[in-house]
C-alpha positions, -999 to 999 in steps of 0.1 A, spaced: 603 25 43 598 48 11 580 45 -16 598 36 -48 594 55 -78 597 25 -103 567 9 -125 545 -14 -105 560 -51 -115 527 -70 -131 528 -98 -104 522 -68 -74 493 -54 -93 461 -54 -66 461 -71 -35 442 -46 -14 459 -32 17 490 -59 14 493 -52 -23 499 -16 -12 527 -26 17 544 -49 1 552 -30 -32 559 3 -8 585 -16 8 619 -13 2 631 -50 0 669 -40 -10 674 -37 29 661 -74 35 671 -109 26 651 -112 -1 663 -85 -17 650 -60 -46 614 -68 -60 635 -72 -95 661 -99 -82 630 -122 -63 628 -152 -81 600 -162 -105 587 -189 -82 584 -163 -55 563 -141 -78 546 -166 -86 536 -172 -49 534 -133 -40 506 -133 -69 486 -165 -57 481 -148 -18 474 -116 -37 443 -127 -52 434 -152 -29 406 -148 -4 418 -177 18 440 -165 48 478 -174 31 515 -163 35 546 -173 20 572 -179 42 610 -175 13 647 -179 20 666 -195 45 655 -172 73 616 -178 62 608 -140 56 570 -136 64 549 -122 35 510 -129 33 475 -115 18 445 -95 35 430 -124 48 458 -135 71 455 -102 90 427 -114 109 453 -142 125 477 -119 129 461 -98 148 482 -71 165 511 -82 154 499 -64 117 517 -44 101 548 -48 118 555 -86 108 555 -79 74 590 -90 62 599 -104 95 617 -143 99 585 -170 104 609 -176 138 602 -139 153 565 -135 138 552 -165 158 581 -170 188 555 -180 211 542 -213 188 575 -219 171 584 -251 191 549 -266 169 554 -249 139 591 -246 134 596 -285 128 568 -288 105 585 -260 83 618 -276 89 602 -310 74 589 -289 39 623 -271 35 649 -292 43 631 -327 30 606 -313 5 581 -327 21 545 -305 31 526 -314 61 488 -310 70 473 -304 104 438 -305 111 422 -281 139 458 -278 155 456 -263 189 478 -230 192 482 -210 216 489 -178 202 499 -143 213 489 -119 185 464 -91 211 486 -88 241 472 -121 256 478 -161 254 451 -175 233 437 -203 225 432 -211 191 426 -239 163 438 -236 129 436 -260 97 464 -255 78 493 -272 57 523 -261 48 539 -262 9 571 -263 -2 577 -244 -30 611 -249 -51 636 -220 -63 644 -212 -97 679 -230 -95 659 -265 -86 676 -296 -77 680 -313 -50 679 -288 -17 664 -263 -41 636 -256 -19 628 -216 -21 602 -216 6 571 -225 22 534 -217 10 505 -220 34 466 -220 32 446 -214 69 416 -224 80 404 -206 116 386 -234 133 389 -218 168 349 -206 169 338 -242 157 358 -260 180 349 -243 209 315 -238 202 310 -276 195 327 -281 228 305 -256 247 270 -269 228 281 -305 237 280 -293 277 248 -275 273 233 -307 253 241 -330 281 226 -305 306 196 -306 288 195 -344 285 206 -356 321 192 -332 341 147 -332 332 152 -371 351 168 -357 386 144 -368 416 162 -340 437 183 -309 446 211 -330 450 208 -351 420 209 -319 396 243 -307 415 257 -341 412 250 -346 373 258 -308 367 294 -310 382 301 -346 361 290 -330 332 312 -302 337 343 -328 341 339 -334 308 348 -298 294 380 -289 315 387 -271 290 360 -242 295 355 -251 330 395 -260 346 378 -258 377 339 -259 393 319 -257 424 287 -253 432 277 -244 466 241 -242 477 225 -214 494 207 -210 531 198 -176 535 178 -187 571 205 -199 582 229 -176 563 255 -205 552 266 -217 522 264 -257 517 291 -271 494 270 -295 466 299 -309 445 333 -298 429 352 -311 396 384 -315 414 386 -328 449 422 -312 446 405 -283 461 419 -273 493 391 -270 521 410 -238 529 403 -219 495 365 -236 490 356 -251 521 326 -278 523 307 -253 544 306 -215 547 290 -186 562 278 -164 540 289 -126 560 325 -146 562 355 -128 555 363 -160 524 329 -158 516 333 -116 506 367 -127 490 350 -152 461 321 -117 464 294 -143 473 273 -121 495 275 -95 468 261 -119 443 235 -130 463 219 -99 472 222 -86 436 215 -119 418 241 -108 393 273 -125 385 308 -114 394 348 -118 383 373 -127 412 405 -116 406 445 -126 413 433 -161 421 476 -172 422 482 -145 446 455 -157 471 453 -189 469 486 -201 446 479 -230 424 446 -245 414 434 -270 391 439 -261 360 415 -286 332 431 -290 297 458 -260 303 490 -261 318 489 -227 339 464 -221 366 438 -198 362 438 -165 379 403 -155 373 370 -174 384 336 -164 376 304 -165 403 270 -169 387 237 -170 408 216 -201 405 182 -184 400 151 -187 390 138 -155 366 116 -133 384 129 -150 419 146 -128 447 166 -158 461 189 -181 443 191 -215 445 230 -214 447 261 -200 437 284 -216 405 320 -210 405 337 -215 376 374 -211 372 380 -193 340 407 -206 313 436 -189 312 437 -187 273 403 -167 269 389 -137 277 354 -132 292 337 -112 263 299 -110 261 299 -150 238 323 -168 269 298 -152 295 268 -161 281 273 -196 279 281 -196 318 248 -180 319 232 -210 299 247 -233 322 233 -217 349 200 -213 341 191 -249 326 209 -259 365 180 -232 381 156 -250 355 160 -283 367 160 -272 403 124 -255 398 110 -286 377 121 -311 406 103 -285 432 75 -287 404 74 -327 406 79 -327 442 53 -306 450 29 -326 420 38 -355 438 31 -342 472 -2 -329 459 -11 -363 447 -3 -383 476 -23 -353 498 -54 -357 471 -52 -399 473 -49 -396 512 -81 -374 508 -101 -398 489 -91 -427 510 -103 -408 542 -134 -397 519 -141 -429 509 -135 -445 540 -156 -417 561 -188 -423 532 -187 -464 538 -183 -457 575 -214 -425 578 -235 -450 548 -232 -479 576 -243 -455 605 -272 -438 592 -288 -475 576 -299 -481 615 -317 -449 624 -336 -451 587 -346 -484 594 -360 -472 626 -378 -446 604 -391 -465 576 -406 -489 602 -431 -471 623 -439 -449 592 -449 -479 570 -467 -493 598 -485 -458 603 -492 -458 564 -507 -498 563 -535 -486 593 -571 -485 585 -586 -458 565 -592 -432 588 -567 -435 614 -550 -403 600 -562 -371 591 -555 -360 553 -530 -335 566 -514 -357 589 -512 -387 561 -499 -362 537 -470 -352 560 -463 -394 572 -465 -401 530 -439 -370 521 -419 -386 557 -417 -425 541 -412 -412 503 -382 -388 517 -367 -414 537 -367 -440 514 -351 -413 490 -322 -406 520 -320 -446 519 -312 -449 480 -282 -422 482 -272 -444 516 -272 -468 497 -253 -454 463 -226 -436 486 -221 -469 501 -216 -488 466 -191 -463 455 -172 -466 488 -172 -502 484 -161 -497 451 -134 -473 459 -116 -495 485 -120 -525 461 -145 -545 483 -170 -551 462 -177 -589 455 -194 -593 418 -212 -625 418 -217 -631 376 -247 -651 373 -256 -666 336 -290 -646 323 -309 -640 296 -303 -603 295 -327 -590 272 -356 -608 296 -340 -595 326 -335 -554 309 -370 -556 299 -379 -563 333 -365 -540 349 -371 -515 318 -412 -523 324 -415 -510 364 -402 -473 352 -430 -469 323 -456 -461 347 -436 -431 363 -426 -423 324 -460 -424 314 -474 -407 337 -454 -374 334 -465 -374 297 -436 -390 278 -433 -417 257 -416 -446 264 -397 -472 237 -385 -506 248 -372 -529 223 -344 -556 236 -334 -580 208 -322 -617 211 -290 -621 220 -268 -654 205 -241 -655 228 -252 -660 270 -242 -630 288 -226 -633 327 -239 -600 348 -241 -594 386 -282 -591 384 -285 -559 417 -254 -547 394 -271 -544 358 -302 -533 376 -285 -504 394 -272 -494 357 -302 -491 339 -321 -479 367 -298 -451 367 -297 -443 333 -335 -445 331 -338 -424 361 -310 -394 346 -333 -396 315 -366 -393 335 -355 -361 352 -339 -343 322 -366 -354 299 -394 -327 301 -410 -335 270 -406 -363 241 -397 -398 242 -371 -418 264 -357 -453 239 -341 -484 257 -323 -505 235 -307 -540 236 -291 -559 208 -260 -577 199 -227 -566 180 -204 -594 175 -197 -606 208 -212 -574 230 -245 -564 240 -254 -530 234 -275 -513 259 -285 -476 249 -304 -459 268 -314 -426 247 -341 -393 254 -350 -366 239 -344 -346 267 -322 -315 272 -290 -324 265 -258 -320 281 -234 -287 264 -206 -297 249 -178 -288 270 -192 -310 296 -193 -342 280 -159 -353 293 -170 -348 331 -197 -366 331 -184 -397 349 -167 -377 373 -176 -382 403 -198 -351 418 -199 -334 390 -234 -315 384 -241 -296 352 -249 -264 364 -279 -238 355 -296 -271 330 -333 -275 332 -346 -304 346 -372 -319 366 -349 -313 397 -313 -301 409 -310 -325 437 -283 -354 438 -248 -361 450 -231 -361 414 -221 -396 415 -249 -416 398 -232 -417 363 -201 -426 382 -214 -451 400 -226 -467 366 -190 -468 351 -177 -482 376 -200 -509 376 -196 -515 340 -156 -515 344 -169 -541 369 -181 -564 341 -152 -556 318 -174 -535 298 -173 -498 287 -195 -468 286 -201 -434 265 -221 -404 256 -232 -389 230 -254 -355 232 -264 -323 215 -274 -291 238 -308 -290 236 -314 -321 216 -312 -350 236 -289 -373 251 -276 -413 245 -256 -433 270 -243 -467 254 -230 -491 273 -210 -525 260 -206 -560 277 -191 -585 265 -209 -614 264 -194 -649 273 -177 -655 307 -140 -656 290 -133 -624 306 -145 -625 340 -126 -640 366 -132 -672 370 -136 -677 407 -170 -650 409 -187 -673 378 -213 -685 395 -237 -719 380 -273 -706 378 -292 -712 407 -328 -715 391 -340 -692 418 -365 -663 408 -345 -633 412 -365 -603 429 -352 -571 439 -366 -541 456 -346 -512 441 -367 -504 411 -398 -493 434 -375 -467 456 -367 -456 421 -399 -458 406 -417 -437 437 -388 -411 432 -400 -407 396 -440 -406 400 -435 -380 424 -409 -359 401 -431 -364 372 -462 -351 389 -478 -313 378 -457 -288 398 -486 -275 410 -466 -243 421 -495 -211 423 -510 -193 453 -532 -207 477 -568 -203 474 -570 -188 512 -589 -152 511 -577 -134 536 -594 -118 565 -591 -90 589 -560 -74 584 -543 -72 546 -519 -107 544 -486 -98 529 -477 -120 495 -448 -144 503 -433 -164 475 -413 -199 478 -391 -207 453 -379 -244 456 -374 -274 430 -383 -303 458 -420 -306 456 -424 -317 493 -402 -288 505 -426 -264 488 -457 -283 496 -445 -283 534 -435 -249 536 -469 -235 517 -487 -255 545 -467 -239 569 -472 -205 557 -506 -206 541 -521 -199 575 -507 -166 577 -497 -152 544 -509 -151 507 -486 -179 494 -476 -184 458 -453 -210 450 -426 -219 419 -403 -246 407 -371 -229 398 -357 -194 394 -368 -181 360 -407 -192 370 -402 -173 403 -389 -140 381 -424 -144 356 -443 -142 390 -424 -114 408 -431 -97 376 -466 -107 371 -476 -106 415 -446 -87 435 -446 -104 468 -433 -91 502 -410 -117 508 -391 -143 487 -381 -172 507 -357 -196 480 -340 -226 478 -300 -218 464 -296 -253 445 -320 -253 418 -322 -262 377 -324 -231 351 -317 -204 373 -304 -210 410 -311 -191 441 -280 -168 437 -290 -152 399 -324 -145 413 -318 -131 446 -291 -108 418 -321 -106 395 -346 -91 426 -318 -68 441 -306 -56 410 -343 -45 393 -357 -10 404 -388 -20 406 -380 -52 434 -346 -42 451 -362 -35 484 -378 -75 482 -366 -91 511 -347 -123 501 -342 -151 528 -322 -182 515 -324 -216 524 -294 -241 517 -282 -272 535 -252 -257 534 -240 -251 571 -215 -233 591 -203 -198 599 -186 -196 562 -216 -205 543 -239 -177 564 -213 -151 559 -212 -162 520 -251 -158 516 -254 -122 532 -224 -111 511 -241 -115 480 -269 -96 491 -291 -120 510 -315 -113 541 -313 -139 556 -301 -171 553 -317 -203 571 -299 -237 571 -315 -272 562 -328 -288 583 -346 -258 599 -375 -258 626 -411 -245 617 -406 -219 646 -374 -206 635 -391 -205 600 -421 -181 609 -400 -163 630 -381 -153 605 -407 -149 579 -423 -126 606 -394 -105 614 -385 -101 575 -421 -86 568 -428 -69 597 -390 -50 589 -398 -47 551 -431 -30 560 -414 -3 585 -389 0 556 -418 10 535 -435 37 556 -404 52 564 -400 55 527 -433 70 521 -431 95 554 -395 106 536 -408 107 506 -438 125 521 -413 151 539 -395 156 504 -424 169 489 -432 193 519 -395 202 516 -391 206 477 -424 231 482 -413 250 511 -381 255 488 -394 270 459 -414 291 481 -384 302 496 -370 304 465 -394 326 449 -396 352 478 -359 350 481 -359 365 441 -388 390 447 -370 406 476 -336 404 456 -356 421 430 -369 445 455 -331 450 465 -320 459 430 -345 483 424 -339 500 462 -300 498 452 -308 520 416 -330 545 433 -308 549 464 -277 552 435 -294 578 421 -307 597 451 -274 598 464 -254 609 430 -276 634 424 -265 656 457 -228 646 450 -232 660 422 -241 691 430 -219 692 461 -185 686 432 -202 715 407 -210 739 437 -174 734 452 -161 738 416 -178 770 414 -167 786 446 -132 777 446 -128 792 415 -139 827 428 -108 823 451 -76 834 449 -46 811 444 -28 799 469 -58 806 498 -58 780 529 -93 773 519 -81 761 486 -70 729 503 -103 726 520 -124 726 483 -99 696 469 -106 676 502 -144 678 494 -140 671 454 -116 641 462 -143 630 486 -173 631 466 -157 616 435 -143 589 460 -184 587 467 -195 584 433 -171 558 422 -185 537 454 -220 542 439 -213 529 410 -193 501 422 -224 487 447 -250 495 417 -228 471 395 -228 448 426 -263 446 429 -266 440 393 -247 411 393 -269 395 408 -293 387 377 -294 356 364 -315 365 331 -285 376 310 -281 352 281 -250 342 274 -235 343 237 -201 337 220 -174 366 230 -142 373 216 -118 382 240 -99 399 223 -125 424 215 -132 429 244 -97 437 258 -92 463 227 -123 482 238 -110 475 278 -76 493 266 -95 519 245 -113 531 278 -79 530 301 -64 548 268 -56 577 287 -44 561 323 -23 537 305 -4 567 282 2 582 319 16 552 336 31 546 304 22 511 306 29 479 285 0 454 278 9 418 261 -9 395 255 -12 358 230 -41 350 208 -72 352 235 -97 323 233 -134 323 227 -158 323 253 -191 319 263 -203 345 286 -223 375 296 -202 407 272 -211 437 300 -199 420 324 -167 405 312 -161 440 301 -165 447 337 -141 420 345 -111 427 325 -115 463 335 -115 461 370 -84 437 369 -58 458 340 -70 485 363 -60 470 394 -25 467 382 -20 501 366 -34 516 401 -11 494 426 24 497 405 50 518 417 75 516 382 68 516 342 39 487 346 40 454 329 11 436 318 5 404 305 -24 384 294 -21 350 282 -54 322 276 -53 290 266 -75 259 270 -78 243 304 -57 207 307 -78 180 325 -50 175 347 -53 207 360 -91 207 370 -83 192 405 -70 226 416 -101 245 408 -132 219 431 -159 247 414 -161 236 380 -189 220 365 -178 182 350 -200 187 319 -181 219 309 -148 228 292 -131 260 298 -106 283 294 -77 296 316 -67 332 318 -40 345 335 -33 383 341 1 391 352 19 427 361 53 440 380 33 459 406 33 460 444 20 425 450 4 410 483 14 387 509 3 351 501 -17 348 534 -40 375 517 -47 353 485 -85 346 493 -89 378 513 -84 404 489 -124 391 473 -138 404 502 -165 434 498 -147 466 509 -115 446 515 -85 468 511 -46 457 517 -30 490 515 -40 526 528 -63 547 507 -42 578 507 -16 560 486 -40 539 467 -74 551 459 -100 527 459 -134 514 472 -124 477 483 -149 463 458 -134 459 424 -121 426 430 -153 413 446 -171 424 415 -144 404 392 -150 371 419 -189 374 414 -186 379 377 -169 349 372 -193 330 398 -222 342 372 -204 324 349 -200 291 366 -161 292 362 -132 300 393 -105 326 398 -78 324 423 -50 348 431 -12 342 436 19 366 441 43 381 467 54 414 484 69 437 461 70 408 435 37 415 414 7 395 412 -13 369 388 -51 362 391 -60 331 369 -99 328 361 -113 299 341 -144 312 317 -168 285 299 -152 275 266 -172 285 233 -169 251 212 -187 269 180 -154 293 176 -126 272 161 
């Protein structure tokens, strides 16, 4: 094609990239001829797709010559650029049996069509695809008009191909998502999944889904979309190492949990169902059933891919989808199931509960009663028949075992209850005679402890129907939860009437109940824990026992409280017997009703509402000292019993709940703390935490006593820190025993502590006598090593002078000559190991201060001194920017001496020195186990070329007089390097030597760092 050379005709003006081609194209060569010979209503056509941003072409002439806009690329595809001119019959071959009579219809009867979402199945990128277009085709007229004057065809497309398949693929995924929450089982999800998949053949031609048994390593067949599938290509059951099974890659996507693309599906297993299309497919895709974050899948999806897509990142995902809302479902029915499972296992519980209460209520009723008998009789004798101690313990006996009879009793209600066995009898009563009845036998007990007590029961209109042992239970209850959380204040019963309900509120001014508890209260056992109260005893099932006895009367029951404040229980029956069944309506009997319950209740109160009376006994001890034992306990008979039982033998003090037992121990440390674990305010556990955890009571000895038995329960109390730990009921032997041993041990425990403390003091003195001798001697030593130093210098120096003198009366060249040099290399050999051990000795000083140095002062004045040894080696020193230090400056002048010198003495070429320092990484402070923790510090490293040392040698070259290599070749006194290892020692850092034969050597020493010296 060339580029014509003509002015640009006005109607090819623009057009972007097809406004280029088509006005560089010479059209002489086609049908349609020059640009200047096309017709006007061509032009007019040509300039319409120009500036239109829909997707058009014009198709003109008999042989429908393809020309379109920029838009229309996009369905063109590859077949862009080179379609440009070509007949509508060759640009789209592959749909021309759709297309080509619709275009026949528009030119030949002038007549346009419209298609909406048309399915196509185009080949414009080297592939069959399936599309959707909207489109309609226009026929245009020629200039010449008339009749079979039709010039051409103008279209307008619309790609619909992302809508329709999406719509298609979000209808699957919607019905997934609304069938599959209600399936009861495995095999309920596989069974909806594959129907729902039979309704999109068109995305899924073909479906299986098999389920997965890695125990028994086999593959289960769930369901399929086609039962066309032969047994031989996806059989019903499979093994999963199989040679079919690694064909369709299932092991691989099992262990991997990923999902793969089977190829060539015609050549292996020749035609399969095929869905919407009319060729099979040759590709499937096998996705993992599987739960995020699970190692096994559930199963294995096969999907057999349509032949008219490609499997790019969208197509993939929503197999993905699919799979996971499948894996979804599976883990909400193992969810339900196991809910379910859980439910039946907790109602099987609670029947065998409740069944094993009414069964253990009905046993122990005969041995009480066998109790209560004798001890009542014991209790009616004459005055004087029992001594006070022994009537005290027969009266705590009775008041205890009428006490084990009313929770008999409760447990045995609720059971009842429970199994639906209790028989209401509704009697007509006048209620607010009958509530101030009952109301009047507790004020006594309220009284008594110091409270007020409020009664005031209204008329009621209406007659109310109540089972009388049933209403009395419920207010006795109530009254009796307010008695014991009521320490100070009032307790209000109220009765009146609101339209056809009575009202009974029962309301204190107690301690309340925190909010976050309110809704448990009617559960059954459930205690508030840690509350102060007159006790912490109970089974938790009072309140609940009250409900369900006002369920019983078709009435209803609530609370209201503030922490701290207070606490109102309302309760509402309806009055009338409309709705009460009518067979329990009993007529009234005129019989006096009586009832014993309110006088177990009542004796339960007086005795929870008497004085404490916790303190020590008023026994004075004789002969030998009596250790102090306190017993902590809420039960006032347990701690009256056990003072009796212990007063006889120790100082006994006594208190009513943790916190008063901590004021004591504070006030009185005992010897011993024997505790109950279930108490109000502060339990046995966060005191016997409280006594371990104070310095001044950690050695206490702690023995707990719970009813809780069994191995577990022991095991649980000496974890947290206990003694020792005595079950309920316990004999009085086994009690003292105990008490015994615990003392008796915590008193050896205490002399041993004063004999070792007693020893340490000994110790500690002998040690800084020691000490102090130890620094006059070393003292002693230092001033021996100066005066020996300089008695021995002084005839070495004269031997050198003398030996100077004579050999140079000689004559050169003289045997003797050789004799003179011997002696001066000898006695300056001498002198330097003076020097070196007085340097020694005065390392050991510790009254050096130690003051900020700058090291690199200090190795300036180091190379100053070595000025001329390192012009004769001709040496290099390097070194960075040296940190600050804090240190001694002598002797880190010392130190960098003796080490530069080193390695100018033991190199054998032109020596290398370098010095580098930088601040020591934490990470690195593992290496060096010297270090103090409260210190920073700074790492040196001095590296040369020189002759090195065997690694072996690293720690062994610090040795006093320690030399590696023979002193004719190296001159030396072996102690250089111990003097730079106790240099650093005096300054609480490390040094540590590396290197290798012939390879040079680096000694690294950490220094303290000096913080004040940015």
């Amino acid at each position: 094609m060339e580029l014509t050379k003509t002015a640009i005709p006005e109607f090819l003006n623009g057009g972007g990239e097809m406004g280029e081609l088509i006005r560089s194209r010479d059209w002489s060569e086609t049908p349609l001829g020059s640009v200047e010979t096309w017709p006007q209503s061509l032009k007019t056509c040509i300039r319409i797709i120009l500036t239109s941003r829909q997707p058009m072409f014009v198709w003109w002439g008999p042989d429908l010559i393809n020309l379109y806009n920029d838009a229309y690329r996009s369905i063109l595809g590859g077949k862009h650029p080179e379609v440009l001119g070509m007949p509508a019959s060759e640009v789209w071959k592959e749909i021309w049996d759709q297309v080509g009579p619709r275009a026949a219809t528009a030119m030949q009867e002038n007549e346009g069509t419209y298609d909406e979402s048309l399915l196509l199945i185009m080949e414009r990128n080297g592939y069959p695809e399936e599309t959707y277009y909207t489109f309609s085709y226009s026929p245009v007229p020629g200039d010449a008009g008339g009749a079979g004057g039709i010039g051409g065809i103008i279209c307008a497309n619309t790609d619909d191909t992302q809508r329709i398949v999406g719509e298609r693929q979000l209808m699957t995924l919607k019905d997934l998502g609304k069938y599959l929450p209600d399936c009861v089982s495995d095999e309920d999800v596989y069974d909806r999944t594959i129907s729902i998949l039979k309704e999109n053949p068109a995305d899924f031609p073909f479906a299986c889904i098999y389920q997965t048994d890695l125990k028994t390593g086999m593959l289960e067949m769930a369901g399929k979309t086609d039962a066309s599938i032969a047994d031989n290509v996806l059989p019903v059951s499979l093994e999963i190492e199989s040679a079919l099974a690694a064909e369709w890659t299932f092991n691989q996507v099992i262990h991997t949990n990923k999902s793969l693309i089977v190829n060539g599906l015609k050549d292996k297993y020749g035609q399969l169902p095929s869905g919407n299309w009319t060729i099979s497919p040759d590709q499937a895709l096998v996705i993992p059933v599987v739960q995020s974050g699970q190692a096994c899948s559930f199963a294995l999806l096969i999907v057999g891919l349509s032949p008219y897509r490609q499997l790019d990142e969208k197509y993939r995902s929503f197999f993905q989808l699919v799979a996971d809302q499948v894996a979804s479902s599976i883990v909400n029915v193992h969810t339900v199931e196991e809910a379910r499972k859980k439910a039946e296992a907790l109602i099987e519980i609670d029947r065998a509960k409740t069944a094993f209460f009414s069964n253990i209520s009905h046993e122990f009723r005969t041995p009480l009663t066998l109790m209560l008998g004798p001890l009542e009789e014991l209790l009616a004798q004459q005055e004087g028949t029992l001594s006070l101690e022994q009537e005290a313990h027969v009266m705590a006996t009775h008041r205890n075992a009428l006490r084990l009879l009313r929770l008999v009793n409760t447990l045995l209600d609720f059971s009842r209850i429970e199994a639906d066995k209790v028989q209401a009898n509704y009697f007509p009563v006048n209620l607010t005679t009958l509530t101030e009845d009952v109301a009047s036998t507790f004020r006594a007990a309220i009284e008594h402890a110091g409270l007020q007590f409020h009664v005031n029961c209204r008329p009621l209109t209406i007659e109310a129907y109540v089972d009388r042992d049933m209403l009395e239970k419920i207010i006795l209850n109530l009254l009796s939860n307010a008695f014991k959380y009521t320490l100070r204040g009032t307790i209000t019963l109220s009765l009146e009437q609101q339209d056809d309900n009575a009202i009974l509120r029962v309301k204190d001014t107690g301690v309340g109940i925190p909010a976050e508890e309110i809704p448990h209260m009617f559960e059954r056992f459930h205690r508030v824990k840690y509350t102060r109260g007159r006790t912490y005893e109970g089974t938790g099932i009072g309140l609940s026992l009250v409900k369900e006895l006002v369920l019983l009367h078709g009435g209803d029951i609530s609370v209201e409280s503030e922490d701290g404040m207070g606490t109102s229980f309302t309760v509402t029956i309806p009055l009338g017997s409309a709705h009460l069944p009518e067979d329990r309506i009993m007529k009234n009997d005129y019989e006096v009703y009586t009832s014993g319950l309110s006088e177990t209740y009542v004796n339960e109160a007086f005795h929870l509402g008497r004085d404490n009376g916790t303190g020590i006994n008023g026994h004075t001890p004789g002969g030998e000292e009596k250790a102090r034992v306190l017993i902590v306990d809420d039960n006032a008979d347990m701690r009256d019993y056990l003072q009796r039982l212990l007063e006889k033998q120790y100082w006994v003090d006594t208190a009513a709940n943790g916190r008063e037992a901590c004021e004591k121990i504070m006030a009185h440390p005992p010897e011993l703390v024997v505790s109950d674990v279930m108490m109000p305010e502060m339990d046995g556990i966060q005191l016997l935490n409280h006594i371990k955890h104070g310095p001044a009571t950690s050695s206490v000895p702690v023995i707990l006593v719970s009813a809780r038995a069994g191995e577990e329960a022991k095991i649980e109390g000496y974890d947290i820190g206990a003694d020792d730990y005595l079950i309920k009921p316990f004999s009085a032997k086994e009690l003292l025993a105990r008490v015994r041993a615990q003392i008796r041990v915590s008193r050896l425990h205490q002399q041993a502590i004063d004999i070792l403390q007693h020893s340490a003091d000994e110790l500690e003195k002998k040690v800084e006598e020691r000490t102090a001798e130890l620094l006059r001697k070393n003292s002693e030593l230092e001033q021996f090593a100066y005066i020996a130093s300089h008695d021995l210098q002084e005839p070495l120096r004269k031997i050198r002078t003398f030996s100077e003198m004579l050999q140079k009366g000689l004559q050169k060249g003289m045997p003797v000559n050789n004799y003179f040099e011997k002696i001066q290399s000898s006695a300056a050999r001498m002198a330097q190991l003076i020097n070196d051990v007085l340097d020694y000795s005065r390392l050991s000083r510790t009254d050096s201060q130690f003051i900020s140095i700058d090291l690199n002062t200090i190795l300036q004045q180091v190379k100053t001194d070595l000025d001329l040894l390192i012009e004769q080696k001709q040496a290099l020193i390097k070194s960075n920017c040296l940190p600050a230090v804090k240190g001694i400056p002598l002797q880190l002048v010392q130190l960098f001496t003796n080490l530069i010198g080193n390695s100018l003495k033991f190199s054998e070429k032109q020596p290398l020195i370098t010095i580098t320092g930088e601040a020591l990484q934490p990470s690195e402070r593992l290496s060096y186990p010297g270090l103090q923790d409260d210190m920073d510090y700074v790492k040196l490293e001095f590296t040369d070329n020189g002759i090195g040392f065997e690694q072996k040698f690293a720690e062994k070259i610090f040795t006093i007089f320690q030399r590696l290599n023979e002193g004719r070749q190296y001159a030396g006194t072996g102690i250089g390097l111990t003097l730079c290892k106790k240099i650093v020692e005096n300054h609480h850092g490390a040094i540590k030597a590396e290197g290798g034969l012939n390879e040079g050597a680096t000694f690294t020493v950490m220094l303290p760092a000096d913080h004040q010296t940015s």
